[in-house]
N, C-alpha and C positions, 0 to 999 in steps of 0.2 A: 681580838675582842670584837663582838660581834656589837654592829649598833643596834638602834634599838627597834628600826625598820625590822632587820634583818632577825631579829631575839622572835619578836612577835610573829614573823612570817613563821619562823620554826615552831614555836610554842603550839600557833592553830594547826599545823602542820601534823606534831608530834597528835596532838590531841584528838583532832580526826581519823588518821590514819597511821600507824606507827611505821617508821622505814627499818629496814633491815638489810645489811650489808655483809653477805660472806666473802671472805678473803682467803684466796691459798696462793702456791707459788706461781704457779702456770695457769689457772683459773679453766683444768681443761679436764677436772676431776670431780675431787671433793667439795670446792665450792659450789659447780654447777651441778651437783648432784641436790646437794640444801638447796640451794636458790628455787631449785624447778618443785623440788618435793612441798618449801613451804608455799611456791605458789600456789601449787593444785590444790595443796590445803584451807590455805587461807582465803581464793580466789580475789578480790578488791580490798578483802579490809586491813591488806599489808600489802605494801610497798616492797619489791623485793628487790636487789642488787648484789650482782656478783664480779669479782674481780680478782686479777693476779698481780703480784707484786716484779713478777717476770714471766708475763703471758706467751701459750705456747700458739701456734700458729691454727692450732686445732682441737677440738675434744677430745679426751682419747674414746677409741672406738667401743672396748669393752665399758664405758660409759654410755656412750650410747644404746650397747645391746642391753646393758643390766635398767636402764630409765624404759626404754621400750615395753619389758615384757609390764611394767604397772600403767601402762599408756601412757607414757609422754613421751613425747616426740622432740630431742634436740638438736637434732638437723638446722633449724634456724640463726642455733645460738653461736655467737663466734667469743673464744677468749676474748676478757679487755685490759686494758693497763688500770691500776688503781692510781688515784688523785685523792690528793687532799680534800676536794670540792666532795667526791663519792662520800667521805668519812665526815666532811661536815656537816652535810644534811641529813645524817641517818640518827638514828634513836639507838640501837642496837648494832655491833660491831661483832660478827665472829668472826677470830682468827683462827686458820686450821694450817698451820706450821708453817706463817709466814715469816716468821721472826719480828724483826724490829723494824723489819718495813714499812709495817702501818701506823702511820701517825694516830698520835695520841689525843685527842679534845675534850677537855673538862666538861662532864654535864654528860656524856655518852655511856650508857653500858655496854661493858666489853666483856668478852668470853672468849675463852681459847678451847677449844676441843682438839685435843691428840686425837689424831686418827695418821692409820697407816694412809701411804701414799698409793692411788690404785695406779701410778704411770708402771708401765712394763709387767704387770698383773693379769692372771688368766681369771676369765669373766666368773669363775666361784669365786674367789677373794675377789672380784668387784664389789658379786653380788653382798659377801657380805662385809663389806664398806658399806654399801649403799642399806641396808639394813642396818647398822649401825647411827647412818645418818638418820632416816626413818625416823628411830626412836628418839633423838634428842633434835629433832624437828619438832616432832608432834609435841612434847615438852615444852620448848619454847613459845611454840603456837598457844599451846595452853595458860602460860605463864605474861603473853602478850594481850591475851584477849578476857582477862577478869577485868 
């Protein structure tokens, strides 16, 4: 239970800016494919965050060749481990076939998108994973920002 410091801090938080959390197993795919895509979209007025429930040591590569050719550049990005604290402060919760890893928090909206896994995948079925993602990105963005 949150007190009432911490309700309020979230409340202005949610209200200004909405946060968004994508989740998958290795966090070296499909989540950091959404995470970058809604950033470029959204640029400040979301909050974005991605994470693995069992983080791989790297991105995979055909992720990085399929982000590149729309210019964006994940060279930066490193898998991370998901925490309860990531799931606390976000407004929005996508899980993309983490299972029951991700804790649950009353007051959050959650979503799960099936999508194929691009790990071991030649860069056409990256590509179109990440065109997959694309479209229920741009949705979301749209469904964030009325």
């Amino acid at each position: 239970m949150l007190c009432v410091r911490e309700r309020r801090a979230h409340v202005l938080r949610s209200v200004s800016k909405p946060e968004v959390l994508f989740v998958c197993v290795h966090n070296a795919g499909r989540s950091q494919m959404a995470a970058s895509l809604l950033g470029h979209y959204a640029g400040d007025r979301i909050e974005v965050r991605s994470a693995g429930s069992a983080p791989a040591e790297r991105i995979n590569p055909s992720v990085h060749t399929v982000m590149r050719e729309l210019g964006i550049d994940l060279s930066s990005i490193q898998p991370k481990k998901l925490d309860e604290d990531m799931v606390r402060v976000c407004d929005v919760v996508i899980t993309m076939g983490c299972g029951d890893a991700c804790p649950i928090f009353p007051g959050k909206r959650y979503e799960n998108w099936e999508l194929e896994d691009p790990a071991g995948k030649d860069v056409e079925t990256v590509r179109k994973i990440r065109d997959d993602i694309d479209g229920r990105v741009r949705e979301l963005l749209e469904s964030l920002l009325r």
